[in-house]
C-alpha positions, 0 to 999 in steps of 0.5 A, a space after each residue: 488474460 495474464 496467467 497466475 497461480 494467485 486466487 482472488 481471495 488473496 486479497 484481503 478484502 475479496 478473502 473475507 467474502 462469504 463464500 456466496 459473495 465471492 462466487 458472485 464478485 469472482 466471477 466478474 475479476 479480470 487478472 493483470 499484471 501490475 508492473 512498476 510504474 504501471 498506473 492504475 488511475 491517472 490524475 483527473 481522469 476517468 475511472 475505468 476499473 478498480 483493482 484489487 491486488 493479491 501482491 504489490 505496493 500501490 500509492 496514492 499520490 496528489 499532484 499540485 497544479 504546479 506538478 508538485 507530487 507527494 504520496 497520500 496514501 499507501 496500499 496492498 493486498 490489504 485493498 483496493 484503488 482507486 477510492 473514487 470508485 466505490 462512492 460512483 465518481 467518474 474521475 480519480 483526482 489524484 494519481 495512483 500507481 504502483 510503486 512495487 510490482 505484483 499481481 491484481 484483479 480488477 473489476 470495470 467500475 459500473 459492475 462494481 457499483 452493481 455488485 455494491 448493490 447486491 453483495 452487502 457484505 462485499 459494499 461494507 468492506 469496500 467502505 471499510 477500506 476507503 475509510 482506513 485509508 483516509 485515516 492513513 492519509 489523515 496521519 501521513 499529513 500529522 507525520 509530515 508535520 511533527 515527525 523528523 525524517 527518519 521516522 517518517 522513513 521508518 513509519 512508510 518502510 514499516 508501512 511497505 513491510 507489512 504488505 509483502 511476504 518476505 523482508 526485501 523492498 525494491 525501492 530506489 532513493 528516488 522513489 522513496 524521496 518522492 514518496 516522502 517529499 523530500 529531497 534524496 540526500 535527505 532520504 540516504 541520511 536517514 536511510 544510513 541512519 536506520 542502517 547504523 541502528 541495523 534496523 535495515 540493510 540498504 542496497 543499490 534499489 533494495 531495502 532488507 527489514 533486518 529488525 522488525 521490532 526496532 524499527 517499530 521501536 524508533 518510528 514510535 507514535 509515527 507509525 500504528 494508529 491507522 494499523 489499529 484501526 484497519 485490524 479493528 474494522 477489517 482484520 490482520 494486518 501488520 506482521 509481528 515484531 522480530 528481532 535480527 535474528 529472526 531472518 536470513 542474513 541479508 545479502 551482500 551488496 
């Protein structure tokens, strides 16, 4: 097994199990590394495990039958994947893989559909959680229909800060091209773009969040909804806004 000092319970759907819950579900997590690219359900393929991430960016992503890719959701340590797993489908349609690296716990899916049964409030939030992110991927699709490039980049990196600790996304041009559907010198305009607001600071594979609280500002109605609704049915989620000088300068390139 791999070896950690992160407790289940960093996950924040497994931290708020009542403490008899916990023991119970606790008691069946398999720790694992979850490096980048590792995939955690392959498309149309059986369901083997969930997982539940302590750190890490996971996405979900749909793949045309011509092999056209663009991620549908996004989730962290505020979740779990695949979805399929806790309504009893033995297949994950699309595919899910993890796009930052961390640390997780997973849980064979037989014994979670068990555990759904006995744990009630472990099963409420497991449905909470399928339900937000379907609200996400509901607004992900109004994004990529009315919003410019910019602030859909700005939205996603929003989207991938409050998920982490800290200000520093590893994130290449090609896999945040991917991500957004686009092509990757769209994905540099607008990374340039946001760098000349000083809202980020972009580098070869990294992506520093320098203010928090003007990148909120210009991704607008982009960005918030599917937050509210997660910290409505589930708890805190988004960091607070910051401004520039709220973090360590970023490092030089």
């Amino acid at each position: 097994m791999a070896e950690t000092t992160m407790q289940p319970k960093e996950n924040r759907l497994l931290g708020l199990l009542p403490e008899d819950e916990y023991a119970a579900v606790v008691a069946h997590l398999e720790p694992c590394a979850i490096p980048r690219g590792f995939i955690i359900a392959p498309a149309d393929a059986i369901i083997e495990h969930a997982y539940f991430p302590c750190e890490g960016i996971g996405s979900v992503i749909n793949i045309s039958p011509e092999g056209n890719r663009v991620e549908a959701g996004l989730f962290g340590r505020d979740g779990f994947a695949p979805a399929a797993a806790v309504v009893g489908a033995s297949i994950s349609v699309p595919e899910v893989t993890v796009q930052v690296p961390g640390f997780a716990y997973r849980l064979r899916q037989g014994t979670l559909l068990d555990l759904m049964k006995t744990q009630p409030v472990f099963a409420s939030l497991l449905h909470k959680a399928v339900y937000v992110l379907a609200t996400q991927a509901g607004f992900t699709a109004l994004s990529n229909a009315v919003h410019e490039i910019d602030e859909r980049l700005a939205r996603w990196i929003l989207m991938c800060h409050d998920r982490i600790d800290g200000n520093e996304l590893a994130l290449t041009h090609e896999f945040i091209a991917l991500m957004l559907a686009v092509r990757r010198p769209s994905v540099t305009t607008a990374l340039h773009l946001l760098e000349g607001y000083r809202f980020i600071r972009s580098v070869r594979g990294l992506v520093i969040v320098r203010d928090r609280a003007g990148l909120e500002d210009f991704a607008s109605d982009a960005y918030g909804k599917a937050e509210d609704e997660y910290e409505r049915l589930i708890g805190p989620l988004r960091k607070p806004k910051r401004g520039p000088n709220d973090i360590p300068s970023p490092r030089p390139a």
